[in-house]
N, C-alpha and C positions, 0 to 999 in steps of 0.2 A: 346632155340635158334631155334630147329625145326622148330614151332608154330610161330616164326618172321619170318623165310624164306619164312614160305606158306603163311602169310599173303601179303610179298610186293609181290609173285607172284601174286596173286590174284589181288593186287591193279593194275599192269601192265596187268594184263589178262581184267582187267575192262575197262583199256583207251585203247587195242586193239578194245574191242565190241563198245567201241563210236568212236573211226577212222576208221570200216570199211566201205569201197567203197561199196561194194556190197551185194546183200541180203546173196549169198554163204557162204563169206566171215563172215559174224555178225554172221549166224546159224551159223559157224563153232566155232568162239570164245564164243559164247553163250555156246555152248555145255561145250569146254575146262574150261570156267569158273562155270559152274553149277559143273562139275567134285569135279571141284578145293576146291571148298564152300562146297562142303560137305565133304571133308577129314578137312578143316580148322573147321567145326564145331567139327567132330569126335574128333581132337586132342585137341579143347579147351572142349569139357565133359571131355576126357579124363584127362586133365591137375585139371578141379575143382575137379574131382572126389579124384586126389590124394593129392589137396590142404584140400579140407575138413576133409582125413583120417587124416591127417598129424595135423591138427586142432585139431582133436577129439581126438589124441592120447595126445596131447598137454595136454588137458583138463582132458582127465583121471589121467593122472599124475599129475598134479594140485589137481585133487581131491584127492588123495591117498596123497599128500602132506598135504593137509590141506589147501591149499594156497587158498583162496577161493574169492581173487581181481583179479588173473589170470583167473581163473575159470568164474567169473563172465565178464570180458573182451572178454575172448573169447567168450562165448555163445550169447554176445549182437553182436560181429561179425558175428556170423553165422547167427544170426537173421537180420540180416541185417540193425540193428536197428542205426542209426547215431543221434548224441544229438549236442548241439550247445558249444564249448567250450570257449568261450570266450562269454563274457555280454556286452553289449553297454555304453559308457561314458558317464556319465549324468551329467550337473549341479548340483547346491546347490538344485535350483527350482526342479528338476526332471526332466528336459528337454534332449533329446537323441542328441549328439554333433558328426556329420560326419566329422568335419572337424579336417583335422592331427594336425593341430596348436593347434585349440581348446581344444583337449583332451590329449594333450603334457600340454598348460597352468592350464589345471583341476588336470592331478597328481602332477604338481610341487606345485599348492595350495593346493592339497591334503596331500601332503608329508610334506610341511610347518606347515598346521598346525597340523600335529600328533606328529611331533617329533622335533621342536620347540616350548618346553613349558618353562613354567616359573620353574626355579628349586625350589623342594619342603621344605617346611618351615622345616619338621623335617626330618632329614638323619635319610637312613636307617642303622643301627647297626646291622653288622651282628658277633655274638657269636663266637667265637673260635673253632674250634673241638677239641673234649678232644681226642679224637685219630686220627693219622696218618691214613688216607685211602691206600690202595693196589693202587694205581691208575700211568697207562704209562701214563710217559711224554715225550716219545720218540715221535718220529713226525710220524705225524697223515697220514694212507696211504688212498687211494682216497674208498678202498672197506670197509674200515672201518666205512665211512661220508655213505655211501650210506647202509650199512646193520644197521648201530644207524635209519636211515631216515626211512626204510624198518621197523622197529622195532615200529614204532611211531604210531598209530592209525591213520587212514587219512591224515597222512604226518604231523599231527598238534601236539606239544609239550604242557605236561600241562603248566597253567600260575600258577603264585605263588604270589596267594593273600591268601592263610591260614592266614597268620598271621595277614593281619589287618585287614581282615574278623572278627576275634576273637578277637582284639581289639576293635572295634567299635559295636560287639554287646553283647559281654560277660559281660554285668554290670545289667540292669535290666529284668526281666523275663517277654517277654512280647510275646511268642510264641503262640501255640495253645495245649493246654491239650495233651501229651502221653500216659500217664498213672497217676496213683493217686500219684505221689510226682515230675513227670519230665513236662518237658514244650519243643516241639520241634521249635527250635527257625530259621533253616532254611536249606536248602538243599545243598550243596555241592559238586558238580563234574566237575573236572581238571577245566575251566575256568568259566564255570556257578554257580550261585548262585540265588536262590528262599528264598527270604524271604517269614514267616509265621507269621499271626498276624489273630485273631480276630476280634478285634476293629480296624476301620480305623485313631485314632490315635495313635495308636501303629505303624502302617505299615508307618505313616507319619514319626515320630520320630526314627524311625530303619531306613528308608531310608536316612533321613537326615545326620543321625550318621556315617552311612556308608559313604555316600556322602565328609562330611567331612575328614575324617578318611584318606579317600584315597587321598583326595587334598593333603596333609601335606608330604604322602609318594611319590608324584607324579603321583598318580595315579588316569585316569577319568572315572566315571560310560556314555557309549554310550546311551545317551535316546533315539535315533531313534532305537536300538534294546532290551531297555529294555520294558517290558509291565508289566499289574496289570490286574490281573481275581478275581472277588469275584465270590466263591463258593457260591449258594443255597442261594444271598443275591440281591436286588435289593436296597439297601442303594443307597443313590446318596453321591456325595462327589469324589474329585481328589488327586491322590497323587502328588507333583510335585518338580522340582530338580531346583534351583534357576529361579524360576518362569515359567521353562515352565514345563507344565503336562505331566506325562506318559500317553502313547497310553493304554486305557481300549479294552480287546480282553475279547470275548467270549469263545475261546478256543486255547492252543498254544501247541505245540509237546515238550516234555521234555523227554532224554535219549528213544529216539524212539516211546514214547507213546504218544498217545492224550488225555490231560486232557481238560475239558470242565466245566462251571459252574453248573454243575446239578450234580458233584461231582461221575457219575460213570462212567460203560465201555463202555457203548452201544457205542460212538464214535470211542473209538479205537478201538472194534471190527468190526465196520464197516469200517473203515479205512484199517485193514489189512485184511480183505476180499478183497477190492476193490483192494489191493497191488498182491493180488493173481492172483486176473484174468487179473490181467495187466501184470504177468509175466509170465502167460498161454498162454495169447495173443501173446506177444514179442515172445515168442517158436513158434507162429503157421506158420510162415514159414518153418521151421527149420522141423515140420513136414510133409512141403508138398513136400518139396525138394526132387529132381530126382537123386541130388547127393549123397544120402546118400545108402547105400547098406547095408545089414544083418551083414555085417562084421562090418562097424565102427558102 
């Protein structure tokens, strides 16, 4: 409240020096306003100075917590680093839609067709439990919704296709060698899935199966985010989901890594080098700062 009071002085000490009449007159308010501007700067160092401690103490504690989304929020604050949080609405085509109607009609046909589907051929059966879980059913309080959310890996809940995952491909062994009697038939974590195959018509027929598998449970494979990398192979040939192709990518990021078709590291280790200096860089404010002092 201080640092508001000097500022509207300041702002009335500025339209004295453009109303005055006389040269005396402007020197004098010149002076009172030169005064003035520099207590007003004084108290706003003073002010960041104690917003940064106050920050950094934030931060310390976060890290002693473990908490390390807090942690990682603040320091992109100090850094002064700003990102864009919202994406731009695009047609089917790929086209960028400014207009409020527009992109009001794009989610409503967006929302149509994800969750107006056609109901699936075979219901899902779900098993009995053979025993009673511990579980409240007393009603739900609002800190309860928000520390399960907190609890969630990037706010995102696994999906649950295990099961017809292992339907559609647990009948012929058609993976890539593990060892001498196993065959590893494909990868596994909370909503992604990597199939493995050799031969590309293997990877044809495991896609299809899968493909199918999930229509019946109501369930659809996204082609525009699924892709196909052959490792160490330049075969030609596509894989594709009722007639259109998967996107062929040279290299695509899986559980934080880069895999690439030449089947080693070099990629991801240059990639997390490059991750490094970019968050050396993003600090390098943070180290030139005047607000910081030996104490914080």
């Amino acid at each position: 409240m201080y640092l508001v009071e000097k500022l509207t002085k300041r702002k009335k000490m500025k339209e004295n020096v453009n109303n005055a009449r006389t040269r005396a007159q402007k020197q004098e308010a010149q002076n009172k306003h030169q005064l003035l501007n520099k207590e007003v700067k004084k108290c706003c160092r003073k002010d960041k100075r104690e917003y940064v401690n106050d920050l950094a103490t934030e931060a310390e504690f976060a890290a002693y917590k473990g908490d390390i989304k807090t942690l990682y929020n603040i320091t992109k604050t100090l850094s002064r680093r700003k990102t864009a949080k919202s994406k731009p609405v695009k047609d089917k085509d790929g086209k960028v839609l400014t207009n409020l109607n527009e992109q009001m009609e794009r989610w409503n046909e967006y929302f149509v067709n994800v969750l107006n589907r056609p109901e699936p051929d075979q219901p899902v059966i779900v098993e009995p439990a053979g025993v009673d879980l511990n579980i409240k059913i007393d009603n739900i309080k609002k800190y309860e919704v928000k520390k399960a959310i907190k609890s969630l890996k990037n706010g995102k809940s696994a999906g649950r296709k295990k099961r017809y995952q292992q339907n559609a491909l647990d009948t012929t062994p058609r993976g890539i060698q593990w060892n001498f009697a196993q065959r590893l038939e494909d990868l596994d974590f909370a909503d992604d899935l990597a199939l493995l195959s050799h031969r590309l018509k293997d990877m044809r027929d495991k896609t299809t199966e899968l493909h199918e598998t999930g229509k019946k449970l109501g369930l659809k494979i996204n082609i525009k985010k699924t892709k196909i990398m052959k490792v160490k192979t330049r075969k030609g040939g596509t894989v594709s989901i009722e007639g259109e192709d998967i996107e062929e990518v040279d290299q695509f990021t899986y559980l934080g890594s880069i895999m690439d078709r030449t089947g080693g590291t070099d990629a991801d280790i240059r990639t997390r080098i490059s991750k490094a200096r970019q968050a050396f860089a993003m600090l390098k404010p943070v180290w030139k700062s005047t607000a910081f002092t030996e104490n914080t």
